[in-house]
N, C-alpha and C positions, 0 to 999 in steps of 0.2 A: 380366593377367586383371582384369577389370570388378571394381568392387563389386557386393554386391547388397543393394538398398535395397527394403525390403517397407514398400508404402503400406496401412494397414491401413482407414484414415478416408476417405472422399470428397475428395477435393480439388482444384482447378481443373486444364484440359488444361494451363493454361501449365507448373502446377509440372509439371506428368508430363512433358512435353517437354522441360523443362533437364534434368529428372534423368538420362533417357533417351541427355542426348547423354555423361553421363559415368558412365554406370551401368547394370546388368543391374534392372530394377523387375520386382518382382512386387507386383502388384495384388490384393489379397484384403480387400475388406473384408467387413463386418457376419458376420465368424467368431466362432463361439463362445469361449468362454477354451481347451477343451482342443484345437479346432483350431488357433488363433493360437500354442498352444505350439510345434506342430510347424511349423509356418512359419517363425518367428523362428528355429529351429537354426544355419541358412546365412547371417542377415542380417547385415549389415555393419552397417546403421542401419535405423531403424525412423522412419516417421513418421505420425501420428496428429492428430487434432483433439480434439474432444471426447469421440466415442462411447467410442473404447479405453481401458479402465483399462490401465498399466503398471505393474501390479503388482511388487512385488521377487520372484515364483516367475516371470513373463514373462520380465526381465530377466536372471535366474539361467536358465532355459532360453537366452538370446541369446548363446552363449556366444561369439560373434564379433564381438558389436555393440563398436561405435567410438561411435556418436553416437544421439542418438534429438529427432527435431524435433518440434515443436507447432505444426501449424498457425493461427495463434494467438497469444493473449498469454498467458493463465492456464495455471498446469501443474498443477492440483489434480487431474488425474487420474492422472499421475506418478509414481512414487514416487522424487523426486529424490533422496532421500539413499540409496538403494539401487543407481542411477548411478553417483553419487561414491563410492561404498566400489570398485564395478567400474571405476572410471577412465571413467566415459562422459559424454562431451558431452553436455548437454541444453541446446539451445537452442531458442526459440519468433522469433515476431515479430509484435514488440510495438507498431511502427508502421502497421502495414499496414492497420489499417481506421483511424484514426485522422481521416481525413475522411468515413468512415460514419459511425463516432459522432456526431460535431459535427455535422451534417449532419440527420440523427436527432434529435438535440437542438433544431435551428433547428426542423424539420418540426413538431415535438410541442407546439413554443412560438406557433406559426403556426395550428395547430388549436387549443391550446385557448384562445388568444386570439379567433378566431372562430367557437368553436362547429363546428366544420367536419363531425366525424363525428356529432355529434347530427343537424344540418341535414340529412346525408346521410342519415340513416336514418328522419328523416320526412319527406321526399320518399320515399323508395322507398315507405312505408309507405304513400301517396298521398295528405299533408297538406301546404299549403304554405303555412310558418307564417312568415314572414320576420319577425314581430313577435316570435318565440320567442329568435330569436335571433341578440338583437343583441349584438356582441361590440367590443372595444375595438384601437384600434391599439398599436402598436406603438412606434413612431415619438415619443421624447421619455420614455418611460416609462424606468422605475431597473429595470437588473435588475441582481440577482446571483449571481454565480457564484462558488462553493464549493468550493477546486480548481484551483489554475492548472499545473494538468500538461499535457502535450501536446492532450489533447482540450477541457481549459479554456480553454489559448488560442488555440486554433482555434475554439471557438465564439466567443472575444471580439470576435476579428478579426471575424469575420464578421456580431455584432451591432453591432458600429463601423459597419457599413457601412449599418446598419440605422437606424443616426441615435438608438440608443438610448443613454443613461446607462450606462455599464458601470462596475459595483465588483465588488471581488471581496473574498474573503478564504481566504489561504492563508499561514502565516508562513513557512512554506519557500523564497518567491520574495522575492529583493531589489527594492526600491523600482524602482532600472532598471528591471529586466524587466520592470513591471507597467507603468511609465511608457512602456514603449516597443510595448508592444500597445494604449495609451491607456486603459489601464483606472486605477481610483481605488482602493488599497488602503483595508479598512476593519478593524475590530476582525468579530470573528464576530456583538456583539450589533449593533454598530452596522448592519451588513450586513441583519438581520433586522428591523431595527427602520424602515429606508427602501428597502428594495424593493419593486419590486410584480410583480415578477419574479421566480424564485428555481432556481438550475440545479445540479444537483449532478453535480460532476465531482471527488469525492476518494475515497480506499478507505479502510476501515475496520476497526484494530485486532481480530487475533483474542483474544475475547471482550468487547470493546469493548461499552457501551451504545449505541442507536440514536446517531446523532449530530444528529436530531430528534423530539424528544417533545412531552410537555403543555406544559412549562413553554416551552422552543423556540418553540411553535405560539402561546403566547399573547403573546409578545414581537414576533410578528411585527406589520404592516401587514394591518389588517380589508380579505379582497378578496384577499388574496396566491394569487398563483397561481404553483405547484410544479412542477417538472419534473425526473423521475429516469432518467437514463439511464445509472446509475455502479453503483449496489451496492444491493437491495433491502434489507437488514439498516441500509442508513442510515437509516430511518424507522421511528419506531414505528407499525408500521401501523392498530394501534385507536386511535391518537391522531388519527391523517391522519383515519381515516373517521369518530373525533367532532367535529374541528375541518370539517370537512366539513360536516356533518351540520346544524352551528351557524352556519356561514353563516360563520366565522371565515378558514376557506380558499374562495375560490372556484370553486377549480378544481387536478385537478390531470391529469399527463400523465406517466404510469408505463410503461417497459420494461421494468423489473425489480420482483422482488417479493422478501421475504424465503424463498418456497418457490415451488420451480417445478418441474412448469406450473402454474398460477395457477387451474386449473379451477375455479369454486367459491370463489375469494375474493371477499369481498364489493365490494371497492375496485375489480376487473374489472367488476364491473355495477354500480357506479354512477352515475348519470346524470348528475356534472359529474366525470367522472373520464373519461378519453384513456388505453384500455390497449394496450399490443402486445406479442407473447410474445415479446420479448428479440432486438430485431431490428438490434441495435448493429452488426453488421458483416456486415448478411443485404443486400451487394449483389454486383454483378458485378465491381466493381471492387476492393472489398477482399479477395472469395474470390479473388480475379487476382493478386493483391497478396504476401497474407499466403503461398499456396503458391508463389510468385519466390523470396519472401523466404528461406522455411522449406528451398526447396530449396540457393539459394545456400550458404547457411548449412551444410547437411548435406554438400553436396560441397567445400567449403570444409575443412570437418574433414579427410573422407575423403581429400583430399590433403596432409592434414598443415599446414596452414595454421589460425591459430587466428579461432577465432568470434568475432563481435561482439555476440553477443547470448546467449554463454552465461550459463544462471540457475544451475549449481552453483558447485561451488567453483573459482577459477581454476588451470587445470596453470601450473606453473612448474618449474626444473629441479631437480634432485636433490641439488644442494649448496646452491640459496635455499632450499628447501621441510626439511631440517634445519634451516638458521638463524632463518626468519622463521615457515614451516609451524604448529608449533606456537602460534603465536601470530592463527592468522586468526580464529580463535571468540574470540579475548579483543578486537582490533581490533571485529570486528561489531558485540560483545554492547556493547561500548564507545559505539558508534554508534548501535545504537540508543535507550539508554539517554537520551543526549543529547538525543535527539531528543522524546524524551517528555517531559523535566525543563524544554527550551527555552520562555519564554514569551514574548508579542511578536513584533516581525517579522523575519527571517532576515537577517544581513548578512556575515559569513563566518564561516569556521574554519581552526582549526591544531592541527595534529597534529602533535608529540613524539616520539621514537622515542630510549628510553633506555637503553643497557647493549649487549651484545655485537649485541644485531640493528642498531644502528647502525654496523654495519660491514660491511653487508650490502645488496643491494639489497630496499628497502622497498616496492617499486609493491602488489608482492600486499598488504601490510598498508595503503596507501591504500585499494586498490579497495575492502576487506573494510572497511573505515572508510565509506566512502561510500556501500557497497549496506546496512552496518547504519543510516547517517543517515537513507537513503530509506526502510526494513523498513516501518515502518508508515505513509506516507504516498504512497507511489507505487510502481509491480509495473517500473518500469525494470529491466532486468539489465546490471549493473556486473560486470565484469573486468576483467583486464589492460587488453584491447584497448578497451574501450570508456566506463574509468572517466572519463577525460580530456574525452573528445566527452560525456559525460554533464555534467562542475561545468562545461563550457561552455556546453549545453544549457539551463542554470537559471542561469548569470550568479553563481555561489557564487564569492569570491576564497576560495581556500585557500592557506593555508603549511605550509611541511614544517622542523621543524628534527632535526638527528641531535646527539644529546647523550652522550656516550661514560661519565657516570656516573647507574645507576639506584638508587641505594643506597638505601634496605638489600635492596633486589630485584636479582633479575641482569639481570632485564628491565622495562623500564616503557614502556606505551603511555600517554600523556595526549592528547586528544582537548578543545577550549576552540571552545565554539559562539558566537559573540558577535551580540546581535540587539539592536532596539532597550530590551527590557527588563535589560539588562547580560550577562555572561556566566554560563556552566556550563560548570563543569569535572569530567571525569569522567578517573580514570586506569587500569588494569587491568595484570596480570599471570596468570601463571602460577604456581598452588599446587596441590604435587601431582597435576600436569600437568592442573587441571582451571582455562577460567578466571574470573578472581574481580574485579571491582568494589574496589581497594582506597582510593579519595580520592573525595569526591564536595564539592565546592566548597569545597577546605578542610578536610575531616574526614577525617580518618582513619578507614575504614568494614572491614568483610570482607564482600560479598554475592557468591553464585554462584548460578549461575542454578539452573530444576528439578532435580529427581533422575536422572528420565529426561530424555533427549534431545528427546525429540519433544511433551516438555510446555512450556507456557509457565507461568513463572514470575511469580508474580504478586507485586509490591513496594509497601510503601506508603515517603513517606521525608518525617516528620516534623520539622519546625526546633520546636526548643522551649526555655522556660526554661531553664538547666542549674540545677535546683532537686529535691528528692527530691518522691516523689510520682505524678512526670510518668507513667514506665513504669508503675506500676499502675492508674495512673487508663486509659492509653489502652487497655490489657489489658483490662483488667474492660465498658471500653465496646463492644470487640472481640469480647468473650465474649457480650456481653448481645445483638449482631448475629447471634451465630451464625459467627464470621469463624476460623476456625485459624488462630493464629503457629507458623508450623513452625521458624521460626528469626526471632534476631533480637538487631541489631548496635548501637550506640550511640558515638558521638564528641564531643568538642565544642573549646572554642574558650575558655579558660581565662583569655585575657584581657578577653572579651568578656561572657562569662557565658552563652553560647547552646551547644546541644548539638542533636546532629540523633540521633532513631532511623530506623532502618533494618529494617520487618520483613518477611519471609517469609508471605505470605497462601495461603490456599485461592482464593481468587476475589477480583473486581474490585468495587471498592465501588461502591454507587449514588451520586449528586449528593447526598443527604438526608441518608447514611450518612457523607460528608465532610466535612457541615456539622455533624455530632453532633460529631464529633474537634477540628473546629475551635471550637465551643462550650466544650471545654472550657480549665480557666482554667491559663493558660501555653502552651497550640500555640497558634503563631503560623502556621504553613504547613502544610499537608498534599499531598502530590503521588504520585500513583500511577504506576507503569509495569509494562510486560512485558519481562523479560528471557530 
């Protein structure tokens, strides 16, 4: 007997024709929620795009589903962790417009280097102004690009070809990589400070500030022109339209907005602003693409064969998943961690595996290490199957060593990111099966992440004198912000004289609010993460 795989979203003939040839489809979309209930009853898998929420009452009505696909990269309509409690696949595909983006991105750097949709519009208008607008080449100009993930270095390539200056900055990618799409790695301000170009191709931490504002916009090159085809929330956008305004920006070329549809924002009707409503994978070839891909993927499960692009947690068997299982949120929360504390440019890592899980197979606590490396910096989905073709993917050398004592723990994961600004080491366990941040470069710490699961935890981690004082002083400045310590830990280093805090925040500081901390007399560092 067939599967039966219910297409709830729009999605090209191609994918309906694979699925068809290994499955009974039923076709139903733009259904209400309390229709979609009774549909999903019989479903083996489910696959969707954007329109359908996947709610955890959907998923709990699917009382058969195996797998549920995204047409797609993003699964923010999902509700992954409600998957993984049911044991369900949720894979997307996450290459599949990948030359629409890039693509997109060349188009919108192409227009608003010569004025192209203005010109357009006064011609139709019946004025032919060719003195209005004159626009500049391409051809020898610095651009940069912000981001060297899949669709960063597809654009690069592609402005190589273009005979432009390509830098980028992204500490995640090693010098190779960079060197070998011809691009010039640079620091982020140095990137701002000689482009006349500027393309953003990276994502951005949730609750994360703009990762362009005033202070951004004024570092840049007077005349800089922008191009956003990655994440709306990466720009402050009343900054853009005063650096605009001021003749500081020239121009810029936006797909994305911080809210959308954009009806009514004023940076859509701006007269040196290039907008289009989010049309990064609005072609024939990527809807071609992304439903092969989504389908592959879904019948792939369905015969019991595993995904290469699942985003939950990886299935593993029933005797690794007691040994190592319990350890794949302390591996991640580890990874990510690192990733945030890392400064400078990326040149490998190694990963530890201390105590009784060293006598077990480790892959799932790799993958769960390198999908928390990537967490805020790239939507890649790392598992079993695909962690490997992933540290390929990005040119990462990684090591693995298995060390048989973790003492005073029964288990130790350590995690050592090494870049050109030296290393960070972070190590983790399991306390009271919940896990905890116990080493962070040398100190002895206890951090665990939020209360609830589905909060991010907000950490500040202070190097400071080891002199009395320090903890009230940074308290009372914390107070006087307005900021909650919900918790908070302190280590240090007794022969050195230096001590690090550790604390527990309500929310993520501003730039300004960093620099108060660091004003005061004995912090010598201040460094924030989400864990």
């Amino acid at each position: 007997m067939n599967p039966r795989i219910l297409i709830a979203d729009p999605i090209a003939q191609e994918g309906l024709d694979l699925l068809a040839e290994g499955a009974d489809i039923d076709v139903a979309t733009g259904l209400a929620a309390d229709e979609l209930l009774k549909h999903i009853a019989d479903a083996d898998a489910l696959i969707v795009r954007s329109e359908t929420q996947v709610t955890r009452a959907l998923i709990a009505a699917g009382t058969k589903l195996r797998v549920i696909g995204r047409a797609g990269v993003g699964v923010d309509n999902i509700d992954v962790d409600a998957a993984t409690e049911r044991g369900i696949v949720v894979v997307n595909a996450p290459t599949g417009n990948t030359t629409s983006a890039a693509e997109l991105a060349i188009a919108l750097l192409l227009a608003l280097a010569r004025n192209v949709p203005a010109a357009d519009a006064s011609l139709r208008g019946g004025a032919w102004e060719r003195q209005n607008f004159i626009g500049v080449e391409l051809r020898g100009k610095t651009v940069g690009i912000i981001g060297l993930g899949q669709v960063g270095s597809a654009v690069a390539r592609r402005l190589n070809a273009m005979e432009m200056h390509v830098v980028a900055h992204d500490p995640f990618v090693p010098d190779e990589h960079a060197r070998h799409l011809g691009v010039d790695l640079l620091s982020f301000d140095d990137l701002l400070a000689t482009a006349d170009f500027i393309t953003l191709h990276t994502t951005l931490s949730p609750g994360a500030p703009p990762l362009l504002g005033r202070e951004e916009f004024q570092r840049m090159r007077d005349g800089v022109r922008l191009v956003n085809t990655a994440r709306g929330g990466l720009i402050d956008e009343a900054a853009l339209l005063e650096a605009l305004e001021a003749g500081k920006v020239g121009g810029a070329a936006l797909d994305v907005f911080s809210q959308e549809p954009a009806v009514g924002n004023p940076l859509a009707e701006h007269p040196r602003v290039v907008a289009t409503p989010h049309l990064g994978a609005s072609t024939l070839e990527a809807q071609e693409r992304v439903a092969i891909d989504v389908a592959r993927e879904v019948l792939s499960v369905l015969a019991g064969a595993p995904a290469t692009t699942a985003v939950n947690a990886p299935l593993i068997d029933a005797e690794s998943l007691d040994a190592v299982g319990p350890y794949l949120g302390v591996a991640h929360m580890i990874g990510t961690l690192v990733t945030q504390l890392t400064e400078g440019q990326f040149q490998a890592v190694s990963i530890d595996y201390s105590g009784e899980i060293a006598l077990h197979d480790v892959t799932p606590l790799k993958a769960a290490t390198i999908a928390g490396l990537l967490d805020t910096i790239s939507e890649e989905p790392v598992n079993l199957v695909s962690v490997n073709n992933v540290i390929a993917h990005r040119g990462w050398p990684v090591t693995e060593q298995k060390l048989p004592d973790a003492a005073p723990y029964a288990n130790l994961i350590t995690v050592r990111l090494t870049s050109s600004s030296g290393d960070v080491l972070v190590s983790g366990t399991l306390v009271h099966g919940q896990p905890h941040i116990v080493e962070i470069d040398g100190f002895r710490v206890d951090v665990s992440r939020a209360e609830h699961e589905d909060e991010h935890g907000h950490i500040l981690i202070l190097h400071n004198e080891d002199r009395p004082g320090r903890v009230g002083a940074v308290g009372l400045t914390l107070g006087e912000i307005e900021v909650n310590i919900s918790a908070m830990d302190v280590g240090k280093l007794e022969e050195e004289g230096e001590a690090i805090m550790v604390l527990s925040v309500n929310r993520a500081l501003t730039p300004p609010e960093i620099d108060g901390l660091l004003a005061l007399d004995g912090i010598e560092k201040v460094l924030q993460a989400t864990i």
